[in-house]
Backbone bond lengths (Angstrom), bond angles and torsions (degrees), N, CA, C in turn:
res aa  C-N    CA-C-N  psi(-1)  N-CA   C-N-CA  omega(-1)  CA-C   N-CA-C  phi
1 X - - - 1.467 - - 1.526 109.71 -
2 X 1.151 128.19 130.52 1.297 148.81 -169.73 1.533 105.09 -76.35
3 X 1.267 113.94 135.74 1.659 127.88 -170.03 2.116 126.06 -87.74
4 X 1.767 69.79 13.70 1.535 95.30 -158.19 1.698 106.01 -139.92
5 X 1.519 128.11 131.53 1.161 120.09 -177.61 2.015 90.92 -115.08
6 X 1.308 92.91 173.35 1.667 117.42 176.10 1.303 109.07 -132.42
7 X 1.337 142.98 167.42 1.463 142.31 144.43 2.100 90.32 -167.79
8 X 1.162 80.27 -145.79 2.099 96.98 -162.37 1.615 99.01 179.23
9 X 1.470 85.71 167.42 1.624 119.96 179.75 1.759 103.74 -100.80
10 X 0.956 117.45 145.55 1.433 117.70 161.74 2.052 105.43 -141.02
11 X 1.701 124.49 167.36 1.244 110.65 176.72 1.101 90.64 -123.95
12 X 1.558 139.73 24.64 1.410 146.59 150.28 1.257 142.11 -58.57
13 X 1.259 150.80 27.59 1.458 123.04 -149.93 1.527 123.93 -39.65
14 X 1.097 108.24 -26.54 1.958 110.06 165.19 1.478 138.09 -47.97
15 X 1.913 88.20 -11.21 1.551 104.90 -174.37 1.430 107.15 -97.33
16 X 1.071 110.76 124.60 1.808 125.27 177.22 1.598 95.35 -53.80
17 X 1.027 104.05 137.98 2.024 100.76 140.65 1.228 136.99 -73.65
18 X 0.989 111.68 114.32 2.039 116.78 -160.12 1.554 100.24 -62.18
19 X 1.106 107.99 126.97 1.496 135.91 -174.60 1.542 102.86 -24.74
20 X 1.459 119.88 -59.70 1.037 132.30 -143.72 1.777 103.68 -94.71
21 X 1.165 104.95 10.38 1.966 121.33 -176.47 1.670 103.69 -79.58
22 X 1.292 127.77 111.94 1.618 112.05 157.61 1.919 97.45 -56.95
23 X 1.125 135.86 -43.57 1.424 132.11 -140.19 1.548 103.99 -146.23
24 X 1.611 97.68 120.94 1.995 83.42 176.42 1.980 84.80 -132.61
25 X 0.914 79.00 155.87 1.931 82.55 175.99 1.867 99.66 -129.87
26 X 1.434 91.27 150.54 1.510 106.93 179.31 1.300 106.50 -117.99
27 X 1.909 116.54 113.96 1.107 120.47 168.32 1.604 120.30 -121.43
28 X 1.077 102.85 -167.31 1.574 151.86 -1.12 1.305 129.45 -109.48
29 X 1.152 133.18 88.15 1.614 132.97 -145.22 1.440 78.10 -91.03
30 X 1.736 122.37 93.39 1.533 143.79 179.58 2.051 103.43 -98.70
31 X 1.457 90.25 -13.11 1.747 76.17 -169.70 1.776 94.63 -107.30
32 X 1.482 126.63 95.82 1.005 122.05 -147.60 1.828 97.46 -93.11
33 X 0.853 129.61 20.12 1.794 127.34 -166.95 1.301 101.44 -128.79
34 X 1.743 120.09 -0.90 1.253 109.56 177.76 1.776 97.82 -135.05
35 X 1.277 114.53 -11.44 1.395 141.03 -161.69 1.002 131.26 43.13
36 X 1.162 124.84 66.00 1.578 149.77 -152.13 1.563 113.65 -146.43
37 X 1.668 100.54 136.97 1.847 83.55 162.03 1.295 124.77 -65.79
38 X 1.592 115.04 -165.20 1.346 114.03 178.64 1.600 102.41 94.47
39 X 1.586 108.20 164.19 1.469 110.90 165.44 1.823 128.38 -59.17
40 X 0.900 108.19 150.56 1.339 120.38 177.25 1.612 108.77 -61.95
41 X 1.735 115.99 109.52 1.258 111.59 174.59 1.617 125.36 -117.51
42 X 0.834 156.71 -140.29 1.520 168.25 143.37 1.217 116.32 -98.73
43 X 2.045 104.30 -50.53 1.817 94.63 176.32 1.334 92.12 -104.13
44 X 1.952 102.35 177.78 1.447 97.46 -168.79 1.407 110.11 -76.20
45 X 1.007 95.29 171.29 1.918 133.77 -159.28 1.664 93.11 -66.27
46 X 1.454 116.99 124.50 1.652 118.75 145.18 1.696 121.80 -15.63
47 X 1.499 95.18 157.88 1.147 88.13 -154.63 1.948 98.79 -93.20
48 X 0.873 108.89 1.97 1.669 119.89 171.24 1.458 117.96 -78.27
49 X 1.348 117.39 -1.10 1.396 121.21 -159.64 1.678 91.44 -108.97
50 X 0.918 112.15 165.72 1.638 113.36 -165.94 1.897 112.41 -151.69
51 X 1.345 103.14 132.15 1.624 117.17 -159.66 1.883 101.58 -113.02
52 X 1.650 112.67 121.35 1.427 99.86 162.71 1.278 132.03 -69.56
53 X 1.444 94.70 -2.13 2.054 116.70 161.21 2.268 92.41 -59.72
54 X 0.762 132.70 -7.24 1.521 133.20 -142.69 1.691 105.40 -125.74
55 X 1.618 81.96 -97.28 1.512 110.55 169.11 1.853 129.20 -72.14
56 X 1.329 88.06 143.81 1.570 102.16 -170.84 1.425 125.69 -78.26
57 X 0.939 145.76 143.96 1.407 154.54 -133.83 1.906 81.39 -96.96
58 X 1.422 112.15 122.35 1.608 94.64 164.48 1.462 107.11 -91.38
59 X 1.375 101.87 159.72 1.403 109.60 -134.25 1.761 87.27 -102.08
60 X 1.648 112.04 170.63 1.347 113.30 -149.72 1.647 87.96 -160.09
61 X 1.107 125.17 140.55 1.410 136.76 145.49 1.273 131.26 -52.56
62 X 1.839 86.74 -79.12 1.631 89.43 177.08 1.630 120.66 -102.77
63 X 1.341 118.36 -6.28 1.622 127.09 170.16 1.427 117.00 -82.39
64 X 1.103 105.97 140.27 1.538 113.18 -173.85 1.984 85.42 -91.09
65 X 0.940 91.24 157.46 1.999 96.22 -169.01 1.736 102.39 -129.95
66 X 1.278 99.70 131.20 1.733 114.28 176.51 0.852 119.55 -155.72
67 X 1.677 119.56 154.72 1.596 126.46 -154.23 2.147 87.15 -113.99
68 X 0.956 95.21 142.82 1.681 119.95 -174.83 1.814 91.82 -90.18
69 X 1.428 104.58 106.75 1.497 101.66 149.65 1.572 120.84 -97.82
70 X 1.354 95.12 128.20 1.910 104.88 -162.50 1.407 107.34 112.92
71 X 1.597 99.80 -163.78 0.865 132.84 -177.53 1.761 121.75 116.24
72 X 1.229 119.11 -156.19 1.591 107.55 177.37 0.929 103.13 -89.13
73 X 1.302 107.91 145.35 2.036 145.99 -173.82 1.341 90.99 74.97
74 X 1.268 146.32 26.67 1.411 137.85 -159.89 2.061 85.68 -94.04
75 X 1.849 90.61 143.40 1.595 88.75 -167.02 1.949 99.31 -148.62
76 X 1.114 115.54 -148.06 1.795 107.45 -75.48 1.541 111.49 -16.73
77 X 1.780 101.36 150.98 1.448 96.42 149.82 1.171 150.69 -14.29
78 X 1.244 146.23 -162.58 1.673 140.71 127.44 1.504 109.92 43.09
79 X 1.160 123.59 22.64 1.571 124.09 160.75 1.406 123.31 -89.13
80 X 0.976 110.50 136.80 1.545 132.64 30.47 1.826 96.95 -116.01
81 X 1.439 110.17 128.63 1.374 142.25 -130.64 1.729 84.55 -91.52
82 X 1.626 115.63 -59.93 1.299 122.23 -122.99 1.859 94.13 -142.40
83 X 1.287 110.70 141.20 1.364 106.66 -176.02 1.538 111.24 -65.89
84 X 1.234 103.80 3.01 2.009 116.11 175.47 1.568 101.21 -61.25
85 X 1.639 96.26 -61.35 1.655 119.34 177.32 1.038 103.22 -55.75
86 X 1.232 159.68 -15.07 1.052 154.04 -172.35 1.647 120.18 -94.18
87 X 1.352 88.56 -36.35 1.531 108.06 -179.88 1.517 112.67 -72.10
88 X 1.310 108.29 -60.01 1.554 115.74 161.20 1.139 130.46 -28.24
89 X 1.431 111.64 -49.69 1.544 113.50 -178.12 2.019 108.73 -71.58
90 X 1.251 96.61 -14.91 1.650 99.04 -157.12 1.272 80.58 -84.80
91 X 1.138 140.26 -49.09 1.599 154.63 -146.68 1.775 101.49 -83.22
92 X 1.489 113.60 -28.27 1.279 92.45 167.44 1.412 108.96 -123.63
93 X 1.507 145.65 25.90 1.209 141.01 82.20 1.540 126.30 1.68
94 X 1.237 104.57 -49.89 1.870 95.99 -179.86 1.007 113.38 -97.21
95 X 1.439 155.71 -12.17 1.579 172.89 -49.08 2.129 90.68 155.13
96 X 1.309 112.41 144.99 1.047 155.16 86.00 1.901 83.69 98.80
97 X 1.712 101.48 30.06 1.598 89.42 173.14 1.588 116.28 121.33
98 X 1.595 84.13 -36.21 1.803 81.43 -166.72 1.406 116.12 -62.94
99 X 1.206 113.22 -178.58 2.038 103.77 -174.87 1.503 94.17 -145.85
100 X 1.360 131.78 2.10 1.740 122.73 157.83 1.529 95.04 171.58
101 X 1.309 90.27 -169.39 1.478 93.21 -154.34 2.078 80.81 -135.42
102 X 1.392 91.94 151.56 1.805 108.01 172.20 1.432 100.03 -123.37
103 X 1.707 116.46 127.81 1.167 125.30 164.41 1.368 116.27 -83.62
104 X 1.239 103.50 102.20 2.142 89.41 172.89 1.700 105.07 -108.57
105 X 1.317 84.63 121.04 1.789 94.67 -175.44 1.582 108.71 -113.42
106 X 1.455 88.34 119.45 1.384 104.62 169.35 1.390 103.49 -147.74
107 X 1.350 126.76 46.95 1.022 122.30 165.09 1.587 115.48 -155.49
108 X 1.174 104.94 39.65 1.685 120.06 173.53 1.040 113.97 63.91
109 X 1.710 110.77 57.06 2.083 94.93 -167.34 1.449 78.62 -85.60
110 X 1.345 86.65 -171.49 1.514 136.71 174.58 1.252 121.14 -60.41
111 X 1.735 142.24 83.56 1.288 124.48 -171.82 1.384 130.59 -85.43
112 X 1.495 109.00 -5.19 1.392 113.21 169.55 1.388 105.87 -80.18
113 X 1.521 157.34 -13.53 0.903 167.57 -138.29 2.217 112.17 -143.67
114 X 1.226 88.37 -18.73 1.501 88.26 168.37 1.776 107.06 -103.75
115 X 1.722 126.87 -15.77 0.855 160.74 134.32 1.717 97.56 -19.07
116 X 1.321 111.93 -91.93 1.937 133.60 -178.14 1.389 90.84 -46.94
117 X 1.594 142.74 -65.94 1.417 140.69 176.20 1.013 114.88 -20.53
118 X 1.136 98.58 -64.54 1.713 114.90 -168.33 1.545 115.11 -74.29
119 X 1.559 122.74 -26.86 1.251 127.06 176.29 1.618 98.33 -67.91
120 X 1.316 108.56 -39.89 1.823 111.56 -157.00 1.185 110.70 -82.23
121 X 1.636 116.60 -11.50 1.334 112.46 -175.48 1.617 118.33 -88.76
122 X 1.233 102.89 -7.00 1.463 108.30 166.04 1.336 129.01 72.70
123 X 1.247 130.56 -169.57 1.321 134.57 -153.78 1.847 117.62 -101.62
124 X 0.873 132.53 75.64 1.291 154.54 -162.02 1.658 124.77 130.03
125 X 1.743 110.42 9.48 1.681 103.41 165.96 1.327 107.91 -96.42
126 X 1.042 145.21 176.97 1.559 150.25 -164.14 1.755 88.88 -125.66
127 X 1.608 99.98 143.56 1.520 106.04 177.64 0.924 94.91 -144.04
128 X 1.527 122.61 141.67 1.667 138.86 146.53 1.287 113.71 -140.86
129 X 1.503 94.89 166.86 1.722 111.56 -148.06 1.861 89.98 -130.65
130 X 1.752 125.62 91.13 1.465 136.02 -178.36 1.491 84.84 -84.06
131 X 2.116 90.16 152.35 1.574 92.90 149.52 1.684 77.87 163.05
132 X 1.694 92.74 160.06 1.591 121.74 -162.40 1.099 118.22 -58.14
133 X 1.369 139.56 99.52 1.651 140.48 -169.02 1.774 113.90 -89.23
134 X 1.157 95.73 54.91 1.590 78.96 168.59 0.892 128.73 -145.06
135 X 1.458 141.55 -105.21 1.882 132.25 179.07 1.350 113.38 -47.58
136 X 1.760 109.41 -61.50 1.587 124.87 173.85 1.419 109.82 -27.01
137 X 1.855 113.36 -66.06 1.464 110.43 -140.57 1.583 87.72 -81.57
138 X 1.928 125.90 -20.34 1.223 110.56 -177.99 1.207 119.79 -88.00
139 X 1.351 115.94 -6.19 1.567 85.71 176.15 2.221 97.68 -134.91
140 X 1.537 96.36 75.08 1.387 116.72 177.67 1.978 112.94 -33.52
141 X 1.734 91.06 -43.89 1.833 78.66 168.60 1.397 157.40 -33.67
142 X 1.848 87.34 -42.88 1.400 139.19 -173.22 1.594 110.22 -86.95
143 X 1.307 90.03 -32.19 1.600 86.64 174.56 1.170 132.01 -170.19
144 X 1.301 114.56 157.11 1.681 119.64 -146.27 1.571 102.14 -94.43
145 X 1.073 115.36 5.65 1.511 122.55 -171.79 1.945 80.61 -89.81
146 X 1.383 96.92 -80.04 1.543 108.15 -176.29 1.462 114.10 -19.18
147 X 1.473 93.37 -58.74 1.977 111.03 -173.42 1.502 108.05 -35.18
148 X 1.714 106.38 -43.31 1.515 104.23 -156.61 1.436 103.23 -83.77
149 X 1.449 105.05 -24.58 1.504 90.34 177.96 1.350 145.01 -96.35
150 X 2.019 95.56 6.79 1.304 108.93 -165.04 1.427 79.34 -89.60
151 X 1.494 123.97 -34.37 1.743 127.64 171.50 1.547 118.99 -45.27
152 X 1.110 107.23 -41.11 1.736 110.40 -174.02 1.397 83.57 -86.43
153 X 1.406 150.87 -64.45 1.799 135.61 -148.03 1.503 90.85 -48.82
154 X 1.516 118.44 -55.61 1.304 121.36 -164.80 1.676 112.25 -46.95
155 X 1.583 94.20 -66.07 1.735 107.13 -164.87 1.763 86.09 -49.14
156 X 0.975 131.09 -92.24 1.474 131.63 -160.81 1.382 123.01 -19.37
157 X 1.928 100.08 -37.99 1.449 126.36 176.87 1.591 109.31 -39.85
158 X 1.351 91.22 -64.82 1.605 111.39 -157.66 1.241 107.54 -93.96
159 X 2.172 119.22 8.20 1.445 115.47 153.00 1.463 123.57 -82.37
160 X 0.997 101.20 1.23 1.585 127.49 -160.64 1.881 98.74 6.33
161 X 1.936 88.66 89.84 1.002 84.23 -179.31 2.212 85.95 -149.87
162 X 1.401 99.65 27.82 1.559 102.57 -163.98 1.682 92.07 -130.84
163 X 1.673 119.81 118.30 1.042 123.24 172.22 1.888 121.86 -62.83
164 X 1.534 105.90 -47.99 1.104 112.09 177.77 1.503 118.28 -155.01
165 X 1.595 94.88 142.57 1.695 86.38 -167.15 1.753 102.99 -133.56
166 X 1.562 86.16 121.04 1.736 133.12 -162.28 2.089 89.53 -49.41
167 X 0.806 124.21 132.15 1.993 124.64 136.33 1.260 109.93 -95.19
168 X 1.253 113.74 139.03 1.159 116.39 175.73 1.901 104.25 -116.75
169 X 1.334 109.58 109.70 1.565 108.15 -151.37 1.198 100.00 -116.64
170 X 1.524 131.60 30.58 1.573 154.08 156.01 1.331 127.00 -117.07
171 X 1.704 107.80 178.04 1.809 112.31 173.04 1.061 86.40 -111.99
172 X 1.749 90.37 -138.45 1.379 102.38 164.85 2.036 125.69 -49.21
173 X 1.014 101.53 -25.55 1.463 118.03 -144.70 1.899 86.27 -139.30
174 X 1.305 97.53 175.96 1.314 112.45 -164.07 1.811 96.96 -90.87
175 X 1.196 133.54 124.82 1.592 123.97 -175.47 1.919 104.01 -53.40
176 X 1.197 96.60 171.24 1.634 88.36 163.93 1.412 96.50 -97.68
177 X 1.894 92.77 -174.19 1.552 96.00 -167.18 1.158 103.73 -86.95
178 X 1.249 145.10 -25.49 1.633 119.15 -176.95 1.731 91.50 -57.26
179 X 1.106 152.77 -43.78 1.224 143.03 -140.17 1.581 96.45 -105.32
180 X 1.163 136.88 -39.53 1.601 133.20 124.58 1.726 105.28 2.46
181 X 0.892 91.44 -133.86 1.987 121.64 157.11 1.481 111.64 10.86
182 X 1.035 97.53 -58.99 1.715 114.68 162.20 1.568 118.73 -54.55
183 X 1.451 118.35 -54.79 1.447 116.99 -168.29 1.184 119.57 -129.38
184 X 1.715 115.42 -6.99 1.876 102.66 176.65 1.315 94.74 -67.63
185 X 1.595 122.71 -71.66 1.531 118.32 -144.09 1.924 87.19 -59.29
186 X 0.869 132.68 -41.98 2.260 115.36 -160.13 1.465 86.94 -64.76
187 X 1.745 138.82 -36.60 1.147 117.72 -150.79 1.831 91.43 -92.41
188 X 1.333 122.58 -35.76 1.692 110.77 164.46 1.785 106.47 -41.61
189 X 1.225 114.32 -85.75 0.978 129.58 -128.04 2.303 86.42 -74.76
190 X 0.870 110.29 -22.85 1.753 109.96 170.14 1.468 106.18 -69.82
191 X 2.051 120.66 -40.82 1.496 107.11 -167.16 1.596 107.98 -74.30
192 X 1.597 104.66 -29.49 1.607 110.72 173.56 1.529 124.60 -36.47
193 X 2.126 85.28 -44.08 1.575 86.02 -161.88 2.031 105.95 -77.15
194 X 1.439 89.34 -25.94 1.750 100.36 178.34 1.671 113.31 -51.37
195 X 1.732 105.67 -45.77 1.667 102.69 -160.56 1.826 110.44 -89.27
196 X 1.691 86.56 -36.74 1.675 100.77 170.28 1.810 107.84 87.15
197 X 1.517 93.92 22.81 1.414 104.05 -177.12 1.753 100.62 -159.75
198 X 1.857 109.11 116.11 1.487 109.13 -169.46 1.388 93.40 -87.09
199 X 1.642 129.15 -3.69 1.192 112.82 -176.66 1.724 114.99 -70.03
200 X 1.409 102.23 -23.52 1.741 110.74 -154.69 1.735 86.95 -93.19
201 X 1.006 118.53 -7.98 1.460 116.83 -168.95 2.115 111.85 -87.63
202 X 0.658 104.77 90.39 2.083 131.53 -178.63 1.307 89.89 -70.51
203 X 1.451 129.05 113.25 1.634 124.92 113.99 1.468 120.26 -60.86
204 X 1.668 103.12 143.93 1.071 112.22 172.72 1.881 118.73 -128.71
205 X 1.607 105.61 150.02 1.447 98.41 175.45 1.645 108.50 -141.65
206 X 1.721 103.76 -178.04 1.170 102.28 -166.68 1.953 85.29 -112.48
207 X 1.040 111.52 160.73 1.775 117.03 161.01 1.901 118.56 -86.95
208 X 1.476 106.18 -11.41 1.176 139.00 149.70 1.765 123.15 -38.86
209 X 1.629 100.01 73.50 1.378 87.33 -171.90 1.748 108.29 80.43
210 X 1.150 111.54 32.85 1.536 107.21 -166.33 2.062 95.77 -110.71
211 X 1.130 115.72 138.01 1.825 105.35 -172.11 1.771 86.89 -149.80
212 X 1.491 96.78 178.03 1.549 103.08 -171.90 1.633 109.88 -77.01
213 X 1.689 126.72 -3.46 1.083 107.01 -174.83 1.821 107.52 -98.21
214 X 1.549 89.94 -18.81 2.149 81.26 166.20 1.361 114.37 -91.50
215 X 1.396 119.32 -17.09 1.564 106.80 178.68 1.400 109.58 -84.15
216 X 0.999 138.18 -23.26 1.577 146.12 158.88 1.472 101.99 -54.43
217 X 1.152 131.88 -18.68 1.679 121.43 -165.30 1.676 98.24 -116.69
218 X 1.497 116.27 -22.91 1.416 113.59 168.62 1.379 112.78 -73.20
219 X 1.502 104.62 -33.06 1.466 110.33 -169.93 1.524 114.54 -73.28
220 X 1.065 116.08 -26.48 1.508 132.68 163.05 1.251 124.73 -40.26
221 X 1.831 89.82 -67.29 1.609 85.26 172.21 1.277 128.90 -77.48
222 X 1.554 117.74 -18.50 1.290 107.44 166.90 1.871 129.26 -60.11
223 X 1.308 110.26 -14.52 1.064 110.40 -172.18 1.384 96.91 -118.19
224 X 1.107 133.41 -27.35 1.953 117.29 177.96 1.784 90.40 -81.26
225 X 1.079 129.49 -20.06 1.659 93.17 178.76 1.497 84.59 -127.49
226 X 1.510 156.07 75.54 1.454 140.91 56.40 1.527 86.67 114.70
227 X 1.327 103.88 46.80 1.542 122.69 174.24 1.336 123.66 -66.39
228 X 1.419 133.24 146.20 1.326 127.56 -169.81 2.106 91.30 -76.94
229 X 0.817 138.44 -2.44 1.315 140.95 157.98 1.883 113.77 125.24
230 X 1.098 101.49 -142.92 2.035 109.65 -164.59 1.630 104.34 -125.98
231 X 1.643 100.05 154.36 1.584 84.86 -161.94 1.949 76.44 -167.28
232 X 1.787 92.70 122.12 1.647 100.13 -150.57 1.825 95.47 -99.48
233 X 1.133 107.20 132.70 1.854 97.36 155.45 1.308 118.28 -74.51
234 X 1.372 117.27 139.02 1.609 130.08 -179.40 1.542 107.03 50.39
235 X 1.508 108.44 62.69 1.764 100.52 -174.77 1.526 109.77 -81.12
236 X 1.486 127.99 15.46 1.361 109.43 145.09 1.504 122.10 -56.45
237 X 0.983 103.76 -42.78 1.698 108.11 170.99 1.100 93.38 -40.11
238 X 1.173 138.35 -114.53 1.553 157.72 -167.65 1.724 99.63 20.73
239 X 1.332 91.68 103.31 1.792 107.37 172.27 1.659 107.87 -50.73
240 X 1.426 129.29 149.12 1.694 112.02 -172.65 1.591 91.96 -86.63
241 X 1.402 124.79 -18.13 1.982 104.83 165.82 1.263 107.54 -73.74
242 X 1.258 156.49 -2.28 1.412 146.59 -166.30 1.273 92.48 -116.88
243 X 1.586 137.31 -6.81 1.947 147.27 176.58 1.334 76.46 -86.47
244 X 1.520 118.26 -92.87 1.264 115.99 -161.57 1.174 143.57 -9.12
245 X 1.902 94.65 -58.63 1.494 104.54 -171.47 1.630 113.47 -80.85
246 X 1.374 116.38 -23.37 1.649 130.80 165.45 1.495 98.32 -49.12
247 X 1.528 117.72 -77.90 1.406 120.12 -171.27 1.188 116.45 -42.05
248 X 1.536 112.53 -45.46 1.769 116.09 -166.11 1.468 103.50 -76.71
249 X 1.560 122.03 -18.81 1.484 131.11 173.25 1.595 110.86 -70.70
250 X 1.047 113.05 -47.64 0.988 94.92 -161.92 1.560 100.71 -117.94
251 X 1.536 122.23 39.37 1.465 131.57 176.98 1.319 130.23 55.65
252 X 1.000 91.76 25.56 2.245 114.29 -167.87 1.610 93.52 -76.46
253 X 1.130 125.91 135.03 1.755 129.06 -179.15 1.431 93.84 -153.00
């Protein structure tokens, strides 16, 4: 058994979870007041947009399966606001398959309240805590974006109530490497020092602009500092030589 797990994000439900995933999450439940993908509205959400209040967890062998609350354009603010929000998320957490829920915050939620989520969801859902690892979160002095989140890795840290917590060490596209080089290893080796566990600590990448000289340098760090493992956006993308060489890296069969 391999010392290292993999999984991904997809915004499909049509997409299987690839066999070989401990963890695939289904997003982007972005409209967080109605909990649905799609943009953030007031009235309810189109009828194309889709709720794990709804839809069924597709089903998986060996992946544990979870729906991503957030992500980008993910809205209102400060969510989940209200112990209402709180309830909701737990309520479709237990419903229709799913097995935990992934917070990806990029939109200033609420960390005392993703904190209560995560306490309420209890003992057999899977929790993680995503969010943007780079200039911001490294150099927190500089900035108040950073501040809040080197604040939330912590608070969550020391609720120990967060299985694994996602970096997200891309944009759209894969950074180049001076900008690589610059911020994966400070943003590893800072979330380590935040959670106090390299197992719970996830790199993440995009296949976006993805080539053998950044996946060789992610793969690095996941394995010289003894990472809980890699975890891809949109891993249909994922070329089957760029699966391969992840799996065969990091002993995944």
């Amino acid at each position: 058994m391999s010392d290292y797990i993999i999984g991904g994000w997809t915004q499909d439900l049509k997409n299987p979870p690839n066999p070989l995933f401990s963890y695939t999450m289904y997003g982007m439940i972005t409209n967080l007041a109605w909990l649905t993908s799609g943009p953030p509205t007031s009235e309810p959400p189109p009828s194309w947009c889709w709720s794990p209040k709804e839809q069924h967890a597709p089903s998986s062998k060996n992946s544990k399966v979870l729906w991503t609350y957030g992500g980008g354009g993910a809205g209102p603010k400060n969510m989940p606001a209200t112990s209402k929000d709180v309830s909701q998320i737990i309520s479709a957490a237990n419903m229709n398959g799913w097995q935990g829920v992934d917070f990806d915050d990029e939109s200033q939620m609420n960390v005392n309240n993703i904190i209560n989520a995560m306490q309420d969801l209890g003992q057999g859902k899977s929790t993680s805590y995503t969010f943007l690892a780079g200039w911001d979160y490294n150099n927190p002095d500089q900035s108040s974006e950073g501040k809040t989140i080197n604040d939330n890795v912590a608070a969550i840290a020391k609720a120990n109530v967060c299985d694994r917590f996602n970096l997200m060490c891309y944009g759209a596209a894969m950074w180049d490497m001076p900008t690589i080089k610059a911020n994966v290893p400070a943003a590893v080796d800072r979330t380590i020092k935040l959670v106090g566990d390299c197992k719970k600590v996830v790199l993440a990448l995009t296949p976006a602009g993805l080539n053998n000289e950044n996946l060789d340098f992610f793969l690095e760090q996941v394995t010289s500092k003894h990472l809980g493992g890699l975890f891809i956006w949109n891993y249909t993308e994922l070329s089957n030589a760029d699966l391969n060489k992840i799996t065969s890296t990091l002993g995944i069969k």
